[in-house]
C-alpha positions in Angstrom: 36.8 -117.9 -2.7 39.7 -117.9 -5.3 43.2 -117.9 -3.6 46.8 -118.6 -4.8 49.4 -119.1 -2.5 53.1 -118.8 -3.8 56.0 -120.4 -2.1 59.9 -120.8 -2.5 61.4 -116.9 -2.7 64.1 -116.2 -1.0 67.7 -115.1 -0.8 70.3 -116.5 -3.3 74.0 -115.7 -4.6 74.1 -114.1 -8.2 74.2 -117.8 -10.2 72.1 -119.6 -8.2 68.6 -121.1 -8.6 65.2 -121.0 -7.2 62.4 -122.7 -7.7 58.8 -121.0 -7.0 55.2 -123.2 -7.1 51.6 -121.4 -6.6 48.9 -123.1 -5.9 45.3 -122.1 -6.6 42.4 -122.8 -4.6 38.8 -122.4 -4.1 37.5 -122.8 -7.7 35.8 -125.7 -10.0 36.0 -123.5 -13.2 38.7 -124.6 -16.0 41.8 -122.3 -15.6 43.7 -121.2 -18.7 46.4 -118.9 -18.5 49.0 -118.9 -15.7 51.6 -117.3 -14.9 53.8 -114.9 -13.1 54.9 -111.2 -12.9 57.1 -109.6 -11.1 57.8 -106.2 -9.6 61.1 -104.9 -8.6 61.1 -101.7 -5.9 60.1 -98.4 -7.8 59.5 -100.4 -11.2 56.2 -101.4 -12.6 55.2 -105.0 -12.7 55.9 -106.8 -15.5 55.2 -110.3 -16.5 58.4 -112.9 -16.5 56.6 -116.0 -17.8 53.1 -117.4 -19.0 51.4 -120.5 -19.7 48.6 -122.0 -21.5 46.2 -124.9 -20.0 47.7 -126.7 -23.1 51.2 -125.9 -21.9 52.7 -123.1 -24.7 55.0 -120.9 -23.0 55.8 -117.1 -23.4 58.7 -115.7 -21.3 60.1 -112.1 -21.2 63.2 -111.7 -22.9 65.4 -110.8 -20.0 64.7 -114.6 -18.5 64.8 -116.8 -21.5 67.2 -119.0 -21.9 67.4 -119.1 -17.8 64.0 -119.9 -16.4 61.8 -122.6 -17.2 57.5 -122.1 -16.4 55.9 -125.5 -15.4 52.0 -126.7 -14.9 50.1 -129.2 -13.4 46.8 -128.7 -14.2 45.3 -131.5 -12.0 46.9 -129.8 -9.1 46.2 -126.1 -10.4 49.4 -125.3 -9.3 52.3 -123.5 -11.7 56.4 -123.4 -11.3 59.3 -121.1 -11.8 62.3 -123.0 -12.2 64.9 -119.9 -12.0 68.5 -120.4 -13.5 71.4 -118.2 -13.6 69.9 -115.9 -11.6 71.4 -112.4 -11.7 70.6 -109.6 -9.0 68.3 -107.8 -11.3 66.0 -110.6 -11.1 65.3 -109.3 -7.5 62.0 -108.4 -7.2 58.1 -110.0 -5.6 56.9 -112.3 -7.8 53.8 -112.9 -8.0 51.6 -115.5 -9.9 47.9 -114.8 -11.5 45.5 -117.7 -13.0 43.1 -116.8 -15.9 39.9 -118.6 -14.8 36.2 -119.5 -15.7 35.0 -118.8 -19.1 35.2 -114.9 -18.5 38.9 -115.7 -17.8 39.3 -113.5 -14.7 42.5 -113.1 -13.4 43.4 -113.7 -9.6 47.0 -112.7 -8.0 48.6 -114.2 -5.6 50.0 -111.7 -2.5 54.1 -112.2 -4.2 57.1 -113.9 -2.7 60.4 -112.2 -2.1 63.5 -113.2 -4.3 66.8 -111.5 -3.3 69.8 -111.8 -5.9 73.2 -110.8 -3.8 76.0 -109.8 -6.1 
């Protein structure tokens, strides 16, 4: 079965950086899209950064300019370089693949980022 596995939240001072990397498992089918979302407490969840199998990039507007999405398709895994980070970037992120041809998406269970002011 399909799993992703995220790794790298944690706690950081407002201005620091974090790096996040999820993995996918368990499939031989192409995946397109990845990417992640994030959901802060009492918020709905809403996507921070996306990217093709070809490697174009969408980001939310809050993070551009301050995170970076990365891919490595032989290693089905995806990044989240995270810049600048402010404490409104706390939230779970979580990461999702887009795979097989009826491009089904699969979520990883989140990790915890904490920015302190």
């Amino acid at each position: 079965q399909v799993q992703l596995v995220e790794s790298g939240g944690g706690l950081v001072q407002a201005g620091g950086s974090l790096r996040l990397s999820c993995t996918a498992s368990g499939t031989t089918f192409t995946i397109s899209a990845m990417g992640w979302y994030r959901q802060a407490p009492g918020k709905q969840r809403d996507v921070v950064a996306a990217i093709s199998s070809g490697g174009s990039t969408n980001y939310a507007d809050s993070v551009k300019g301050r995170f970076t999405i990365s891919r490595d398709n032989a290693k089905n895994t995806v990044n989240l370089q995270m810049n600048s980070l402010k404490p409104e970037d706390t939230a779970v992120y979580h990461c999702y693949a887009s795979i097989g041809i009826a491009k089904r998406d699969y979520w990883g269970q989140g990790t915890q980022v904490t920015v302190s002011s």
